[in-house]
LOPA-549556 format. One record per residue: residue in three letters; x, y, z of N, C-alpha, C in turn. Coordinates in steps of 0.05 Angstrom, whole numbers, plus 5000, padded with zeros to 4 digits. Layout:
! residues N
ALAXYZXYZXYZ/...
This chain:
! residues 336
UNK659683977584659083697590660083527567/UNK660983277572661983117551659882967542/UNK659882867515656882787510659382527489/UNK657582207502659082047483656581937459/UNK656881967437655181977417656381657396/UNK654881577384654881417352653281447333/UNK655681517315655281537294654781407258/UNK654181437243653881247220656181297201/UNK657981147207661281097199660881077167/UNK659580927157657880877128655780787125/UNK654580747094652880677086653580337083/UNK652180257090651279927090650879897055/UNK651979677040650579617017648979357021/UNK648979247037646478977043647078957065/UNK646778717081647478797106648678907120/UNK647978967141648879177168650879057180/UNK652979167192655279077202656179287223/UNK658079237250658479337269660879607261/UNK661579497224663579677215662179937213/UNK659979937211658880297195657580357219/UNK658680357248658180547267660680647278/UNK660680837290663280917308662181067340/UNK664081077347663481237380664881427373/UNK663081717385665081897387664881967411/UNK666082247423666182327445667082697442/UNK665482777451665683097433663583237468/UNK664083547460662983707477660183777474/UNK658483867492655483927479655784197478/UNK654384267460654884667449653684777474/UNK653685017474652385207498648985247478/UNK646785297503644685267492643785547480/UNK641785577459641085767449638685847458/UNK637186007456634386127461631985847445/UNK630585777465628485627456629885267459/UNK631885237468633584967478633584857495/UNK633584617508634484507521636384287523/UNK637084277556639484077552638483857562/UNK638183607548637483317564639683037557/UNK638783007594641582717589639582537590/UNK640082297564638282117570638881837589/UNK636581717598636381567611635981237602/UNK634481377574633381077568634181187526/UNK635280987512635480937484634080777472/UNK631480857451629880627431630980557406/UNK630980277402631780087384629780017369/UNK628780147344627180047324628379937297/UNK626479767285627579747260627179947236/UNK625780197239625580417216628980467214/UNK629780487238632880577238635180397215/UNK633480177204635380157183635380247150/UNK632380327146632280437130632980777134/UNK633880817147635381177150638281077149/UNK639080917150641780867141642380947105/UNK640880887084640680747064640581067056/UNK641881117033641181337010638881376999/UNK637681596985634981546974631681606985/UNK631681566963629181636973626781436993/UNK625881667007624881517044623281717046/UNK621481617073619281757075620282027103/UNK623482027099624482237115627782147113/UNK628882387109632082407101633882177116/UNK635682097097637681947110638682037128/UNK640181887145641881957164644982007143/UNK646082257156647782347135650282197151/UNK652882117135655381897149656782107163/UNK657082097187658482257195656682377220/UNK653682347218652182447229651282227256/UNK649582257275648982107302647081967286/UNK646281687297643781627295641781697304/UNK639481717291636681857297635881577316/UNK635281657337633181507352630581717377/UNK629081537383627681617408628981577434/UNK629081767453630681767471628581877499/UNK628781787520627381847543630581927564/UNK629182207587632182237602631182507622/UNK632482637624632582857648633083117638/UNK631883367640632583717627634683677655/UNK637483747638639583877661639584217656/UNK638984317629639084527625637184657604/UNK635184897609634085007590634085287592/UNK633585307561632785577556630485697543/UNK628785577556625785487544623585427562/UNK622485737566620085657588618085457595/UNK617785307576616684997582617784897608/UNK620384907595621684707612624584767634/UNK623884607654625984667674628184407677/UNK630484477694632084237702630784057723/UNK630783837720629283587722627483477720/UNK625983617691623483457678623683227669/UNK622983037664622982747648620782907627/UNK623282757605622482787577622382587565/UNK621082587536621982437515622082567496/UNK624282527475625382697450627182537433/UNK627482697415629082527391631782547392/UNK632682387417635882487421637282327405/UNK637182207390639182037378640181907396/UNK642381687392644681507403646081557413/UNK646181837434647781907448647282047478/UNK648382067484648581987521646982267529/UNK647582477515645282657521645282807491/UNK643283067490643283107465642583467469/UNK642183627450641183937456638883877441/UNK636684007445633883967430631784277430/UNK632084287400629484557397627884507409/UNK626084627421623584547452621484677431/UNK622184877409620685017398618984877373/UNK620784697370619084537339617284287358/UNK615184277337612584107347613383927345/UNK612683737360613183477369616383307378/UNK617583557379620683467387621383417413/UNK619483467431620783477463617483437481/UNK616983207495614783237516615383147531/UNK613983357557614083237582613082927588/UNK613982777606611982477617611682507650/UNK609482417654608782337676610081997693/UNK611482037706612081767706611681627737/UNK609181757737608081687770606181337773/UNK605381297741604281197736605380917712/UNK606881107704607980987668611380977671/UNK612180797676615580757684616780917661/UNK618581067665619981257640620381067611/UNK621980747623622680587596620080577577/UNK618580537588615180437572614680707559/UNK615180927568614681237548616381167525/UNK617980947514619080857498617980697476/UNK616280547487615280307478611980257481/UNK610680137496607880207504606780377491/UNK607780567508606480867518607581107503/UNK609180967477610881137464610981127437/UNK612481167421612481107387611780907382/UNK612480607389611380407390608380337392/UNK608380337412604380397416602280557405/UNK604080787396601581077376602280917359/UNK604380737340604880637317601980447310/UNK601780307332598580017337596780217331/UNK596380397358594680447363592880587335/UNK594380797320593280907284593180737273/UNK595080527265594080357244592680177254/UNK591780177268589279947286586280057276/UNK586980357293584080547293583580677270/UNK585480687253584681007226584080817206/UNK586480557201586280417179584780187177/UNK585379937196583779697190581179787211/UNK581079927228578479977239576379717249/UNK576879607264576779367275574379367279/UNK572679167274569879117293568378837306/UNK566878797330567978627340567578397320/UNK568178167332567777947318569377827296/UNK570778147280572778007263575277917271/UNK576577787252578977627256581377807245/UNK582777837257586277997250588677917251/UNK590077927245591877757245595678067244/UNK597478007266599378077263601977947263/UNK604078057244606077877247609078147266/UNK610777927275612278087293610478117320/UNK608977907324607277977342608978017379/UNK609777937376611378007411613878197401/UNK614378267377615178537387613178837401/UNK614979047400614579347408611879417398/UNK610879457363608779517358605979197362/UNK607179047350605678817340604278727371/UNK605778647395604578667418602078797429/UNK602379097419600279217432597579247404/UNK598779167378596579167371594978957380/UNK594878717384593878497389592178627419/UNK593478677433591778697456589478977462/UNK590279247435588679307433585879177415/UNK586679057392584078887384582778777399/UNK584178597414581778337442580178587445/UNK581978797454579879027470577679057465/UNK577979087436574979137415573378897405/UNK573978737415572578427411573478297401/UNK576178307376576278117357577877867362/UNK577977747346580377587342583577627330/UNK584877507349587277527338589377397341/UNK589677297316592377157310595277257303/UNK597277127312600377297315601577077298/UNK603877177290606776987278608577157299/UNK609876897303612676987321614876837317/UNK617676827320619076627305620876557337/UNK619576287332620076097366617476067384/UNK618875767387616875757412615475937436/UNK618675937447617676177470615676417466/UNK616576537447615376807438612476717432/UNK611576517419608576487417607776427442/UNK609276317459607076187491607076437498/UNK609176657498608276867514605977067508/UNK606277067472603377217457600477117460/UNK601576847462598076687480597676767502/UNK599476677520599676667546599276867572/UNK600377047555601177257573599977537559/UNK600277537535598277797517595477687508/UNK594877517510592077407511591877417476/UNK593777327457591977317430591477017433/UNK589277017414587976717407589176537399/UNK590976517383593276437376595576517357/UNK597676377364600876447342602376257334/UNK602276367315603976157295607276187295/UNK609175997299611775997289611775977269/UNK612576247256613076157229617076007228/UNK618075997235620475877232621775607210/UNK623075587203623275427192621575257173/UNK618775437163616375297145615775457130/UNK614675297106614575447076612575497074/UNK611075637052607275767046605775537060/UNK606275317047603275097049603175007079/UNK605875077097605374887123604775227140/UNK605675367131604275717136600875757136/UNK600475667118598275697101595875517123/UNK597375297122595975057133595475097164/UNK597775287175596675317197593975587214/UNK594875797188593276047198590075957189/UNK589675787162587275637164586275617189/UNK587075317197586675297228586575577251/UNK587975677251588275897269585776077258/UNK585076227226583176367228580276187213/UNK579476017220577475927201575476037188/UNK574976337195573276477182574176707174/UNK576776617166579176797143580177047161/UNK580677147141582177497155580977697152/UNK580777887165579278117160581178417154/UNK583378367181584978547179587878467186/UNK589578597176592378507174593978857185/UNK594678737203597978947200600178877204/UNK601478897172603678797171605978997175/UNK608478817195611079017204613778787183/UNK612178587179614478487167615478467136/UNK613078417115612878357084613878017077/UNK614178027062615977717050613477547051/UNK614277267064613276977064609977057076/UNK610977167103608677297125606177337108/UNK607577637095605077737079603477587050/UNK604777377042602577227026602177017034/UNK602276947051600676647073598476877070/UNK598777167088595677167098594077337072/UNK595277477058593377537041591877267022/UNK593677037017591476827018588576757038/UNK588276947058585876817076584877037082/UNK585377247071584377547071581777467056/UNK578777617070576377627066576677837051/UNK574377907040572378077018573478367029/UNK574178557020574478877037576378817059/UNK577678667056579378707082582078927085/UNK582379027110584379187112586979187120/UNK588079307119592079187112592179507115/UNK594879517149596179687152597979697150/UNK600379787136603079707130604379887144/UNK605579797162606879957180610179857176/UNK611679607176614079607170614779337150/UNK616479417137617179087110620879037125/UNK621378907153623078947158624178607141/UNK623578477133624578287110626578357094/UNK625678657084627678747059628279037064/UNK629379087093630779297103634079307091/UNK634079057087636778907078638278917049/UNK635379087032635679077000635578786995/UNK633878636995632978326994630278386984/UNK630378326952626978376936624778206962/UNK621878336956620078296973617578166945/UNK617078126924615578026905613277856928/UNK610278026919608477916916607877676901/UNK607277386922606577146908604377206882/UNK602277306898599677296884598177626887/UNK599477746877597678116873595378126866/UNK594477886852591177886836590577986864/UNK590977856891588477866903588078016922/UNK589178276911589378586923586578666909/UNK585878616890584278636864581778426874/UNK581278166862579178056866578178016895/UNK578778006918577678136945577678356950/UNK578378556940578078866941579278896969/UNK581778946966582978986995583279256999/UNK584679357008585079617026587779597036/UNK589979717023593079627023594179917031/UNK594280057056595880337057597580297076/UNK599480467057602080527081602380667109/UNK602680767124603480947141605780947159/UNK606381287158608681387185607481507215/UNK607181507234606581547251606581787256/UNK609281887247609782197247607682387231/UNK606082327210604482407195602382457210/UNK601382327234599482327253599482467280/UNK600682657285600682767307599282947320/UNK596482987313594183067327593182797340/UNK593982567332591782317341593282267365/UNK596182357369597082237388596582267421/UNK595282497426593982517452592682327456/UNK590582207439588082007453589681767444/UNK591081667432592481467433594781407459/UNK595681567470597181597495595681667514/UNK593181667519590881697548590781337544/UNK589781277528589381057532591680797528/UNK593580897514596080677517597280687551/UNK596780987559597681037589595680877608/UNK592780877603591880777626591580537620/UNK592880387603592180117592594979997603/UNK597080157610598480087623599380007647/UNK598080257659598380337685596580127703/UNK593880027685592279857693592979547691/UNK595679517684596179227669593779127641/UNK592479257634591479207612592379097589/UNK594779257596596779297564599579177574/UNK600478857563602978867589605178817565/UNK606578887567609678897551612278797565/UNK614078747547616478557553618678767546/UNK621278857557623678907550625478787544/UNK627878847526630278717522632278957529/UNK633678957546635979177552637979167549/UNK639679337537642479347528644679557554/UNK645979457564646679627581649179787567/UNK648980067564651180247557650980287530/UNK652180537520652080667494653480467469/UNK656080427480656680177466656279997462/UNK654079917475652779567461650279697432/UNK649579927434647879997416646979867391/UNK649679817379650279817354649679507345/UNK650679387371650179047372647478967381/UNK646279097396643379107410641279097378/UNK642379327371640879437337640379137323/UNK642779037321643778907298641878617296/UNK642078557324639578377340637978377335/UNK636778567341633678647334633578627307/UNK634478747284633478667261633678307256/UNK634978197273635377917267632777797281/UNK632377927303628877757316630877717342/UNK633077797339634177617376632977827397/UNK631577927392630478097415627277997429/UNK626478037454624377967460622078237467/UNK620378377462619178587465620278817449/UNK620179007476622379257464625779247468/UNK626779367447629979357455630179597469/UNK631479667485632379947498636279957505/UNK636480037510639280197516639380347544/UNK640980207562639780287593642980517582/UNK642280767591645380977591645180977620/UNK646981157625648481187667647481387664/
């Protein structure tokens, strides 16, 4: 079978450019004991994917030049060799950026079946997929929500930031979003039910500042931040006593663009609670995080937005978007 793939042509030294990808077009090997063969259906567009571009040290190996891009991939078993699994399961696996991929069935967490009687295959992407376990742990393990408090996310109508917000309402709280544009806040009010969102666009700390006031008047409790920069010291100014901070992405300075804390004292004199996490580190939690991202779906509970790229070749431009904000929800990659 012909498999059309892209690849990371080079290393980026500051911004990303359409130069350091390429298409290739190559054969898929014959499968080995414990393999399968899947063509994908659907391609995820995150922003971790630009820090695996970059040399160095990361919280998992670069992408080597020459090599496919690592992505999440949803699609069809045309061939296995691996009692799990048969030809025409719907999967999701780490096929990279290319049109189909071969996959150990044998290593943990590389290949699961989906149900998609219920949960549309694209949303095993997003929702109901890396995206959503991403909310759903740093929601539940780290800031640990309870009702009544106030939270606050930025990136809020993207892939993760979306569903954290609507899992908090769940739990009572409050919650406030940054989104950059109009549109994107009517729809995080509107349509995901947060309390309110802020554009941050075009405005500096004090008219930032001045607005999440208003928005939280009885300060912050918990923060999960996907972005870093401006975002993250507006709100650690309105961060309460113990409050918690999940850092899930600093896509500001994916770019090698310094990220300097305004004011660090006040990691210190409010006694915050500042931890990082990878999702991947968490993969016992991910069953009960996917019962309930699934029936939160399936129920409209939990409602999400797509942005689709049609074909392997827009990938690279689809990507490039998304780290810019021109994307609305999840980005995906429709393949044939």
């Amino acid at each position: 079978m012909k498999n059309r793939r892209i690849v990371l042509a080079a290393r980026p030294v500051a911004e990303a450019g359409l130069e350091h990808f390429r298409l290739e077009t190559l054969d898929t090997p014959p499968l080995a004991e414990g393999q399968v063969l899947v063509r994908h259906h659907w391609l995820s567009l995150d922003p971790y994917m630009r820090m695996r571009m970059n040399a160095g040290k990361n919280y998992a190996a670069p992408v080597e030049v020459g090599a496919v891009m690592v992505a999440g991939t949803a699609g069809e078993v045309v061939e296995s060799r691996h009692p799990g699994f048969a030809a025409g399961d719907l999967v999701v696996c780490q096929g990279g950026w290319q049109e189909c991929s071969v996959i150990d069935a044998t290593a943990q967490g590389a290949i699961r079946k989906v149900d998609t009687a219920r949960v549309p295959l694209s949303a095993c992407l997003g929702a109901v997929g890396m995206p959503g376990v991403t909310a759903w742990i740093g929601l539940a393990t780290i800031i640990e929500p309870k009702a009544g408090e106030t939270l606050v996310v930025d990136a809020a109508s993207g892939a993760v930031g979306s569903v954290v917000g609507q899992l908090a309402k769940a739990r009572g709280c409050r919650i406030v979003g940054f989104a950059g544009g109009a549109d994107k806040c009517t729809y995080v009010r509107d349509e995901l039910g947060f309390d309110a969102c802020i554009d941050y666009r075009g405005k500096d700390f004090d008219a930032l500042a001045a607005e999440l006031e208003a928005a939280a008047p009885q300060g912050v409790d918990g923060l999960f931040e996907n972005v870093g920069g401006l975002i993250l010291d507006v709100v650690l100014s309105r961060m309460n006593a113990f409050g918690r901070i999940a850092l899930c992405g600093l896509i500001s300075g994916y770019d090698g663009a310094p990220m300097p804390i305004r004011n660090p004292r006040l990691l210190l004199t409010q006694r915050l609670k500042l931890q990082g996490f990878i999702v991947s580190d968490h993969l016992p939690l991910w069953p009960a995080a996917l019962k309930e991202l699934g029936e939160g779906v399936a129920t409209r509970r939990i409602r999400y937005r797509e942005t689709i790229a049609l074909g392997l070749e827009k990938a690279p431009e689809a990507f490039l978007g998304l780290l810019k904000g021109r994307n609305f929800g999840k980005q995906l990659v429709r393949l044939p």
